[in-house]
Backbone as CSV, one residue per row, in Angstrom:
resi,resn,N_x,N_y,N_z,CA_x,CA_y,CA_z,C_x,C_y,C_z
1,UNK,6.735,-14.766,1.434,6.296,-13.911,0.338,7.453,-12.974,-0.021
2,UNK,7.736,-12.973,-1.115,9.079,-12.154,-1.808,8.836,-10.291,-2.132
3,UNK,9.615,-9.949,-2.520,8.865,-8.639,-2.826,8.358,-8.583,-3.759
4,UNK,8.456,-9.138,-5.047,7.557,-8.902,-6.159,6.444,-9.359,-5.900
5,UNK,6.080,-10.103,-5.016,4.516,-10.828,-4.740,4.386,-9.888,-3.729
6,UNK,4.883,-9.207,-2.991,3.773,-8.415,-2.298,3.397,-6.987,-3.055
7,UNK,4.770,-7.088,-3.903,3.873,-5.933,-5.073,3.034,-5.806,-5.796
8,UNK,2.893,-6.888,-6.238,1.674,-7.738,-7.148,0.760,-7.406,-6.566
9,UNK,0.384,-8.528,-5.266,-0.718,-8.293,-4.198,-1.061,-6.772,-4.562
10,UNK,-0.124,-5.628,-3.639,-0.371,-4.379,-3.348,-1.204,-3.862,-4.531
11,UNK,-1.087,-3.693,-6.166,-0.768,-3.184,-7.374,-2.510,-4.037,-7.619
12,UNK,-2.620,-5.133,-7.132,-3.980,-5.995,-7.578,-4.796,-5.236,-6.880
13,UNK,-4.756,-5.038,-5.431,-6.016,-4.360,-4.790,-6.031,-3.059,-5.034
14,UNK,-5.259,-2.239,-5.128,-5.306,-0.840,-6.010,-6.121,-0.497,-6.739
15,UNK,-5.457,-1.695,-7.659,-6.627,-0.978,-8.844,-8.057,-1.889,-8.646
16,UNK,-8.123,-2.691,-7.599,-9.491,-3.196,-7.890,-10.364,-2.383,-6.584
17,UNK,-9.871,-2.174,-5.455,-9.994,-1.268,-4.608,-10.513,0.498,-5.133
18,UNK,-9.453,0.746,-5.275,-9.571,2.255,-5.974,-9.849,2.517,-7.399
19,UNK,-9.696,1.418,-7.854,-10.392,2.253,-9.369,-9.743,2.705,-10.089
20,UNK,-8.235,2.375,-10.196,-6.945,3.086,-10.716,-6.454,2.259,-11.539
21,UNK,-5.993,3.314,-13.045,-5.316,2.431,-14.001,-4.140,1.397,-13.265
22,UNK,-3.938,-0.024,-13.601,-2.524,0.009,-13.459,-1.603,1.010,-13.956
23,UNK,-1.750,1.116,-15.036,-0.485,1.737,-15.415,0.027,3.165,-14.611
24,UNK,-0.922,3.299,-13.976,-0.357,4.866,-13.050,0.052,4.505,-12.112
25,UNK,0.234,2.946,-11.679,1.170,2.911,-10.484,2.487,2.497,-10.783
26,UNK,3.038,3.597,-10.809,4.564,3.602,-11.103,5.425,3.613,-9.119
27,UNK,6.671,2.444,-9.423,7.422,3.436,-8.119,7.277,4.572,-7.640
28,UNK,7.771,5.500,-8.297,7.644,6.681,-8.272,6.564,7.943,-8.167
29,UNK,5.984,7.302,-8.659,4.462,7.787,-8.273,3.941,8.822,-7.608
30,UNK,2.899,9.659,-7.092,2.827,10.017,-5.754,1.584,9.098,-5.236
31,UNK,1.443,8.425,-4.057,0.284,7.763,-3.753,-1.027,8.124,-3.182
32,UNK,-0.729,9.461,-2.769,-1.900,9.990,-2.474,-2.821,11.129,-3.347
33,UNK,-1.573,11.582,-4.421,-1.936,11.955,-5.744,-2.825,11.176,-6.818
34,UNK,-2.296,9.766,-7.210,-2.335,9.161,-8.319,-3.712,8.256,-7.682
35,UNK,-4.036,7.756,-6.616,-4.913,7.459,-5.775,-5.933,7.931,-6.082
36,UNK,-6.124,9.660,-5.621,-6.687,10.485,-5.369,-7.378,10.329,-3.626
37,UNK,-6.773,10.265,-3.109,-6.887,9.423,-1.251,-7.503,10.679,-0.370
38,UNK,-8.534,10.506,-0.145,-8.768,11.474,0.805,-8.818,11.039,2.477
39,UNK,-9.248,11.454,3.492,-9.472,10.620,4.751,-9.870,9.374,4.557
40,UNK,-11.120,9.030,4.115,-11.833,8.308,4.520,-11.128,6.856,3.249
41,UNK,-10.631,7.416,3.186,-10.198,6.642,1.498,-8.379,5.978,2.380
42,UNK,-8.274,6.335,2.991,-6.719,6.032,4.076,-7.050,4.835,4.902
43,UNK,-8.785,5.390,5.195,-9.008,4.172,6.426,-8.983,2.987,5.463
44,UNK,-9.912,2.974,4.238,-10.224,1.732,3.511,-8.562,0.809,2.887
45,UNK,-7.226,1.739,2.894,-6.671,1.640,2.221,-5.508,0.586,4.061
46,UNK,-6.456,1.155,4.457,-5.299,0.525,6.251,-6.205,-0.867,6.388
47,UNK,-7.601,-0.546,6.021,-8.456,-2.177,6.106,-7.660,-3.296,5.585
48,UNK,-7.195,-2.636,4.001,-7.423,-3.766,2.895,-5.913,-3.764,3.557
49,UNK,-4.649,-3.338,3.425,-3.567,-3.862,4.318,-3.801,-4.638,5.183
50,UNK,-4.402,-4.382,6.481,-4.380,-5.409,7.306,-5.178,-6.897,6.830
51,UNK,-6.199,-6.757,6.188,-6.642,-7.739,5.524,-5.954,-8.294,4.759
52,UNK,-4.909,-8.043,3.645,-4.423,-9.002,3.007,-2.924,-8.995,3.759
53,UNK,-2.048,-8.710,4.612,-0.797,-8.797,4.827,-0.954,-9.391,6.543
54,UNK,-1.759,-8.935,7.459,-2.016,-9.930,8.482,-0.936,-8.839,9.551
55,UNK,-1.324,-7.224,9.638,-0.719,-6.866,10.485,-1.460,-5.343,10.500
56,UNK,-1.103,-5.027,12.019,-1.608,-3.563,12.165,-1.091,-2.956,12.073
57,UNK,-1.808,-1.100,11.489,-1.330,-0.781,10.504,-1.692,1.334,11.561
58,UNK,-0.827,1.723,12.066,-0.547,2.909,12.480,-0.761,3.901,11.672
59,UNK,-2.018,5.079,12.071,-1.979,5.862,11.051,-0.914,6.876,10.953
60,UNK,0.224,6.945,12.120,1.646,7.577,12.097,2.246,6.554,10.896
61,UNK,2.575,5.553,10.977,3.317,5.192,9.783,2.816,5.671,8.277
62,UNK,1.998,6.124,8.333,1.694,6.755,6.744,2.454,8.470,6.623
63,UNK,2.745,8.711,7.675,3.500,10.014,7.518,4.529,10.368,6.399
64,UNK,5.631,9.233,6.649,6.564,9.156,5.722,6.189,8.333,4.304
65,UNK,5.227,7.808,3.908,4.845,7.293,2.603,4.802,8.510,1.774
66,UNK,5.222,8.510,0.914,4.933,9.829,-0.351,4.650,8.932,-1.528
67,UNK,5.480,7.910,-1.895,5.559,7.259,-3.281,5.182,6.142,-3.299
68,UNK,4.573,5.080,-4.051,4.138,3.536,-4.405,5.497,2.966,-3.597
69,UNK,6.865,3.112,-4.131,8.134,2.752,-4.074,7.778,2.568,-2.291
70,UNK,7.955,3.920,-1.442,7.479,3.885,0.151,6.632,3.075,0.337
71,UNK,5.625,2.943,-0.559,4.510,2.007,0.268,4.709,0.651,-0.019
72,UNK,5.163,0.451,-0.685,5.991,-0.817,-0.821,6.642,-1.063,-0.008
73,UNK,7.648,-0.409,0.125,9.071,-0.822,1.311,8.488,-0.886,2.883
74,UNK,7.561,0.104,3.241,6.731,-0.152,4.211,6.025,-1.521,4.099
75,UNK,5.242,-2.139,3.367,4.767,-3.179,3.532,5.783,-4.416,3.999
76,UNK,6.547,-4.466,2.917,7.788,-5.126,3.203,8.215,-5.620,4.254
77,UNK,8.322,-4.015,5.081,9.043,-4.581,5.968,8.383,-5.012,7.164
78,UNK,7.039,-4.428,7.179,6.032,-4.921,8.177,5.720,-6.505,8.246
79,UNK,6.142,-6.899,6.853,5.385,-7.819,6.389,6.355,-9.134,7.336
80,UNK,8.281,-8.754,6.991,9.492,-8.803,7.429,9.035,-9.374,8.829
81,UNK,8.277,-8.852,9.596,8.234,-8.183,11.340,7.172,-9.254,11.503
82,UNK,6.838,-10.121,10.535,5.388,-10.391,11.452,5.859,-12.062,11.141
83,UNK,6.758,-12.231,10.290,7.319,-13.633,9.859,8.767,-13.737,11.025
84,UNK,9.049,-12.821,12.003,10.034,-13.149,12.993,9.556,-13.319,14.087
């Protein structure tokens, strides 16, 4: 899986998940802003990861996510880790 397909993926359950325009998911973004993510809204958002990417998912690694762009590159590279 390339990165534009796991962006795709990511960008599909978003908005069908959360309820969010596409168009507000920009790189840049903020993701817990544009979201609107509260607790319980983190767990659903670590489900649907492990459900569609096939890996577990640390609620320390969300520390450093701020932007779509982060949560991307995080997936990535998890994604990276589980195909070696």
């Amino acid at each position: 899986m390339d990165s534009s397909e796991i962006i795709e993926k990511i960008n599909a359950f978003l908005v069908e998940e959360f309820e969010v325009d596409a168009e507000k998911i920009l790189p840049e973004a903020n993701l817990r802003d544009t979201l609107e993510l509260d607790s319980l809204d983190y767990i659903d958002l670590v489900v649907v990861i492990e459900s569609n990417f096939g890996f577990k998912v640390k609620p320390e690694d969300f520390t450093d996510i701020q932007t779509f762009q982060n949560f991307y590159d995080y997936v990535q590279s998890r994604v990276g880790e589980e195909v070696k």
